[in-house]
Backbone as CSV, one residue per row, in Angstrom:
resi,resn,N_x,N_y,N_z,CA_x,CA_y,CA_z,C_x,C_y,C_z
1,UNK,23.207,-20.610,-17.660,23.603,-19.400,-18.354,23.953,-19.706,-19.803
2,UNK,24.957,-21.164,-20.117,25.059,-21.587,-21.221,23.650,-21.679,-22.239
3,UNK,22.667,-21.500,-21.866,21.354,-22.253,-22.492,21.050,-20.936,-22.341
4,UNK,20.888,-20.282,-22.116,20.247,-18.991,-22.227,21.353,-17.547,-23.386
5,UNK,22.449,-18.312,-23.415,23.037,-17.754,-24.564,22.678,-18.140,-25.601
6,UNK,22.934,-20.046,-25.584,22.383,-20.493,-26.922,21.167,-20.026,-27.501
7,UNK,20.682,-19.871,-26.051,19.046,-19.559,-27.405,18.718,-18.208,-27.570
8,UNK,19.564,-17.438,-27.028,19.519,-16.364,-27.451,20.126,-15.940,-29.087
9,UNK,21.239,-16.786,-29.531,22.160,-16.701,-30.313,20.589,-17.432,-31.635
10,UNK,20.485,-18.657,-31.107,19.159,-19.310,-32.266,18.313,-18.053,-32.223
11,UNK,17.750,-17.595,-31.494,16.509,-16.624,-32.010,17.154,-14.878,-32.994
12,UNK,18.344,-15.120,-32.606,18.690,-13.524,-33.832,18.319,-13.172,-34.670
13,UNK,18.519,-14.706,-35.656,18.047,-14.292,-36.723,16.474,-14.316,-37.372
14,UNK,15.744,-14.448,-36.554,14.282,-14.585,-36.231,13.321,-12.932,-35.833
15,UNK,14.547,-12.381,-34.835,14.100,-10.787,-34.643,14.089,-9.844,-35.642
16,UNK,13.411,-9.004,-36.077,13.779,-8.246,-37.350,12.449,-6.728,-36.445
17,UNK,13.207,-5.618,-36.982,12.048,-4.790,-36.544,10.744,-4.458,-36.860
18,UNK,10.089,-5.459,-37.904,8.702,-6.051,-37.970,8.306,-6.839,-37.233
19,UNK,8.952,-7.886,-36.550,8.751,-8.329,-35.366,8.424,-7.652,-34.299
20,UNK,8.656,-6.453,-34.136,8.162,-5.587,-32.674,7.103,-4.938,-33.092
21,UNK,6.570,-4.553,-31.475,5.537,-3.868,-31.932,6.276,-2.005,-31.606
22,UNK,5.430,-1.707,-32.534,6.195,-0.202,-32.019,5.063,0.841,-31.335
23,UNK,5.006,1.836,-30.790,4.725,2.816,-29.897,3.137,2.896,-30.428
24,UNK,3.183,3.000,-31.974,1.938,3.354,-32.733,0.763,2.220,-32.404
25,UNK,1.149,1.092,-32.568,0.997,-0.521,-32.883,0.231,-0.842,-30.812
26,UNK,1.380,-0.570,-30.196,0.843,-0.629,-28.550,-0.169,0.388,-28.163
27,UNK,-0.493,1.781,-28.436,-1.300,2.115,-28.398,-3.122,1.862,-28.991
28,UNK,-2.715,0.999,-29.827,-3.897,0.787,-30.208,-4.882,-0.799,-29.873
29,UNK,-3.954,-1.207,-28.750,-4.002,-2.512,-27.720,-4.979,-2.141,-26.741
30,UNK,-5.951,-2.783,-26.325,-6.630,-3.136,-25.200,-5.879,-3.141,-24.495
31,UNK,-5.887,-1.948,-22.649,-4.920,-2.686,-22.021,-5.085,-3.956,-21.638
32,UNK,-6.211,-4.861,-21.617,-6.184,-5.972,-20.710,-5.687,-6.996,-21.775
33,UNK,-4.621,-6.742,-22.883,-4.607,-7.855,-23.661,-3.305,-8.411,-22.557
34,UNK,-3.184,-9.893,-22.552,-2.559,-10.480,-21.971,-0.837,-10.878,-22.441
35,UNK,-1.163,-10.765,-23.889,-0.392,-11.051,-24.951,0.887,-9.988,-25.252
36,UNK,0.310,-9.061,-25.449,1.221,-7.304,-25.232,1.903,-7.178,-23.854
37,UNK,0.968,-7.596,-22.409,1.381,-7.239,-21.491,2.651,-8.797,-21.182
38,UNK,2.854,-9.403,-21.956,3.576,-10.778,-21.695,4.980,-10.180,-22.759
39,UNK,4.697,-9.582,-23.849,5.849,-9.264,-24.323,6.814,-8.174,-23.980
40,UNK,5.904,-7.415,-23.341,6.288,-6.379,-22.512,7.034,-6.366,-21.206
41,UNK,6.887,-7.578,-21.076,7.394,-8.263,-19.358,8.617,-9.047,-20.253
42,UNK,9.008,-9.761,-20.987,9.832,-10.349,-21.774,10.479,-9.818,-22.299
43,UNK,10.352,-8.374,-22.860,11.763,-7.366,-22.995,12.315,-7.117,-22.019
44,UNK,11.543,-6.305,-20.701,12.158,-6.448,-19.523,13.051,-6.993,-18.893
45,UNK,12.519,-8.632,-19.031,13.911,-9.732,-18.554,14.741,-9.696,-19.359
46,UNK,14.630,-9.542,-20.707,16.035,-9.617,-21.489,17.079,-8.320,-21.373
47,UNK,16.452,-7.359,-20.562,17.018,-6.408,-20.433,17.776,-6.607,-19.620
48,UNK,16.879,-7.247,-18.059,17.692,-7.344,-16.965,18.627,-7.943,-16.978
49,UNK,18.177,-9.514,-17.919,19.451,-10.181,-18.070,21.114,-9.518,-18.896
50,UNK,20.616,-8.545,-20.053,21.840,-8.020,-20.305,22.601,-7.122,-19.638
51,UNK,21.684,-6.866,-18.598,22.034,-5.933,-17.374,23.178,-6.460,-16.500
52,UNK,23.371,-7.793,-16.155,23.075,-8.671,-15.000,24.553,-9.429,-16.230
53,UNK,24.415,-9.736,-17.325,25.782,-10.248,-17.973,26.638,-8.726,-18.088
54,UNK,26.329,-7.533,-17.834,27.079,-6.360,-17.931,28.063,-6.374,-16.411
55,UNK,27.095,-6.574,-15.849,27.523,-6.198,-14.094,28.295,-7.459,-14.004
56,UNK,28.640,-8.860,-14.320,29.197,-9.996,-14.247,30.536,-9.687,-14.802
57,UNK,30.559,-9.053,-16.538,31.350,-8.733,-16.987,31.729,-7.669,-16.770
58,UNK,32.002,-7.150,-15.311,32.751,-5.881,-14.512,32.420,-4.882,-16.070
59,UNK,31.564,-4.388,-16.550,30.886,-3.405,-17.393,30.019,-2.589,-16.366
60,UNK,29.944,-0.934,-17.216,28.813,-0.488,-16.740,27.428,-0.904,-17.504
61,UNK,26.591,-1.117,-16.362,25.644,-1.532,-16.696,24.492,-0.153,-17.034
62,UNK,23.261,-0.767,-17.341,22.544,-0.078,-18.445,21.560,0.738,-17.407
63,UNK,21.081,0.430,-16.314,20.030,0.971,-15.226,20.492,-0.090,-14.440
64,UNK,20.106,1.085,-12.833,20.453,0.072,-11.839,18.917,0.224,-11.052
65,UNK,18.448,-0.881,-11.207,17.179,-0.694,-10.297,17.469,-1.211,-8.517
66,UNK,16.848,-0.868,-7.789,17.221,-1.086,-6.329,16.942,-2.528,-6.212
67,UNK,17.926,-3.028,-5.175,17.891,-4.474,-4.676,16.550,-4.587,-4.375
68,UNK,15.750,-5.961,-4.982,14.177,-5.835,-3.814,12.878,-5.513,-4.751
69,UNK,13.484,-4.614,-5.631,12.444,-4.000,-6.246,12.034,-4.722,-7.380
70,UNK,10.400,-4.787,-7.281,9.748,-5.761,-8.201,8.928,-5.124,-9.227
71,UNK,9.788,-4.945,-10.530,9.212,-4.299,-11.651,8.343,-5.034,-12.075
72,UNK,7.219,-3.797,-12.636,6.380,-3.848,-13.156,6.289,-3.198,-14.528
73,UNK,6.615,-4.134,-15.901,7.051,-3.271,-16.674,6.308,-2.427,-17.828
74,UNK,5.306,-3.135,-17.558,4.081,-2.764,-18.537,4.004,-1.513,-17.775
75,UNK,3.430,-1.574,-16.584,3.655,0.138,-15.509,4.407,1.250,-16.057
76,UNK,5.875,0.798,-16.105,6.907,1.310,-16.311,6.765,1.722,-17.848
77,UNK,6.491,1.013,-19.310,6.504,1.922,-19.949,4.672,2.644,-20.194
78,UNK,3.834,2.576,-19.706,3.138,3.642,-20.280,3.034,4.841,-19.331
79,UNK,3.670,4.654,-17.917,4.161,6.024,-16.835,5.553,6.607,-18.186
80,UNK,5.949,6.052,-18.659,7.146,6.830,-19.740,6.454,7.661,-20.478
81,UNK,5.509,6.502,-21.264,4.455,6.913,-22.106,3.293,8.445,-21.882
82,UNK,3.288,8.029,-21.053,2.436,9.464,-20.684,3.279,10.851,-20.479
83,UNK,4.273,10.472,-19.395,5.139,11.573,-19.770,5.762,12.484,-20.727
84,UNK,5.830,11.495,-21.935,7.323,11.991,-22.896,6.140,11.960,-23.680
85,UNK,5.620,12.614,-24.333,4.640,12.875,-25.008,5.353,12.661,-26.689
86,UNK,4.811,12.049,-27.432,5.504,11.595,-29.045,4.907,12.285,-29.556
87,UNK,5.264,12.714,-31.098,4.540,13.162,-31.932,3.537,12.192,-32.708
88,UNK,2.731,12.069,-33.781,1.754,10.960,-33.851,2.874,10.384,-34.882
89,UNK,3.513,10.949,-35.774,4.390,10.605,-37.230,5.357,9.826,-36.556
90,UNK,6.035,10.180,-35.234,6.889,9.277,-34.853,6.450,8.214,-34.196
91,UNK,5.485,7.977,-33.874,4.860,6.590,-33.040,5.549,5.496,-33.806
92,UNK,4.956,5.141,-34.957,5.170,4.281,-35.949,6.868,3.368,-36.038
93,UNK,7.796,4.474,-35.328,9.259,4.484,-35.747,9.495,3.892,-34.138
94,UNK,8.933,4.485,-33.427,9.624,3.906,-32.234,9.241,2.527,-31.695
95,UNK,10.149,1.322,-30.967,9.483,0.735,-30.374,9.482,0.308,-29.235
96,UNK,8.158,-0.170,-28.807,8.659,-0.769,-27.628,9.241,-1.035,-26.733
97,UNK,10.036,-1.798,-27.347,11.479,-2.692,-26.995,12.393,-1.263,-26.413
98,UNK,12.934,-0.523,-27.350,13.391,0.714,-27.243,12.728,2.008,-26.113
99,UNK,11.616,2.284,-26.475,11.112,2.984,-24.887,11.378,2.334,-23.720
100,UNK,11.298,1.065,-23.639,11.206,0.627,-22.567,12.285,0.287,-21.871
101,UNK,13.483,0.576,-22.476,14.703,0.741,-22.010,15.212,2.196,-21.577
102,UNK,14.990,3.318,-22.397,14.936,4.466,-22.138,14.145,4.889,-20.906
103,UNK,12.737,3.877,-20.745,12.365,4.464,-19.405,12.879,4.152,-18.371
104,UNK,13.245,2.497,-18.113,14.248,2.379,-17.383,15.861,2.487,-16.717
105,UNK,16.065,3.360,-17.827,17.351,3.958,-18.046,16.884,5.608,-17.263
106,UNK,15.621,6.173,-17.884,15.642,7.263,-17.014,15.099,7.291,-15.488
107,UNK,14.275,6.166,-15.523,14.181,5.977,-13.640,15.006,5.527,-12.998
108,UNK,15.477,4.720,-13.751,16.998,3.715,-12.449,18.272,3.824,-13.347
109,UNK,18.612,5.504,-13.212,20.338,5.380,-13.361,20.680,4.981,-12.510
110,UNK,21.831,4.892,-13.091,23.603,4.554,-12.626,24.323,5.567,-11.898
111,UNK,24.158,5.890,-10.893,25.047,6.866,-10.374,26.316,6.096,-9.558
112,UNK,27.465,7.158,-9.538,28.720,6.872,-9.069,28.730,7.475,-8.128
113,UNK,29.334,6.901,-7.097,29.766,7.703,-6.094,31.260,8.455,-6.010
114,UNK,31.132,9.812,-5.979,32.843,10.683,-5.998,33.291,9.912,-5.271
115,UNK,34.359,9.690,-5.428,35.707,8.949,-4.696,36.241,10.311,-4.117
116,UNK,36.555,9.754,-3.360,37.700,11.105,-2.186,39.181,11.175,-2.386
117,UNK,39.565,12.238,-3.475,40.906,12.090,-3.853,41.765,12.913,-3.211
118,UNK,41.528,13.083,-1.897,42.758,13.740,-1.239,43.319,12.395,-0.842
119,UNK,44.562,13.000,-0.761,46.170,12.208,-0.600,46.237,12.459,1.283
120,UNK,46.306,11.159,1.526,46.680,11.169,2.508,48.104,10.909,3.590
């Protein structure tokens, strides 16, 4: 876990939002590129993992996907993608990285369960 902070902490200053690709930029990808569909799977885990240091650190976490379940995340954002229909001016602005949290945020909330507050 130590090593996976560190290098998270080394690569910061390396990310910049020219570094991503954004909504405009992925659409205009072959799906069979291997390369897109690898970075696309690599936001994912960094998601899960901040997911997964949320739920450790008794935080609410960001989406709860079901025990078991084996994402597919490239799947996951262009089923977003198709849905939520963008305008073409905003493609450019959004990315990636960002949909693809939003979609998993809108398929696998967080729900609470009511607690039963009668007094007994």
């Amino acid at each position: 876990m130590r090593f996976l902070v560190f290098a998270a902490v080394l690569l910061l200053p390396v990310v910049s939002n020219a570094d991503r690709i954004s909504v405009a930029m992925y659409e205009t990808v072959p799906q069979s590129e291997d390369l897109v569909t690898a970075y696309v799977q690599g936001v994912g885990v960094g998601l899960e993992d901040a997911n997964y240091y949320l739920e450790v650190s008794h935080q609410k976490k960001l989406f709860c996907v079901p025990e078991g379940k084996d994402l597919k995340y490239r799947k996951i954002l262009d089923a977003y993608l198709a849905l939520h229909e963008m305008k073409e001016d905003a493609k450019p602005l959004f990315t990636i990285d960002s949909v693809l949290f939003l979609a998993l945020k809108s398929m696998y909330p967080c729900t609470t369960a009511k607690k039963d507050n009668k007094r007994k």
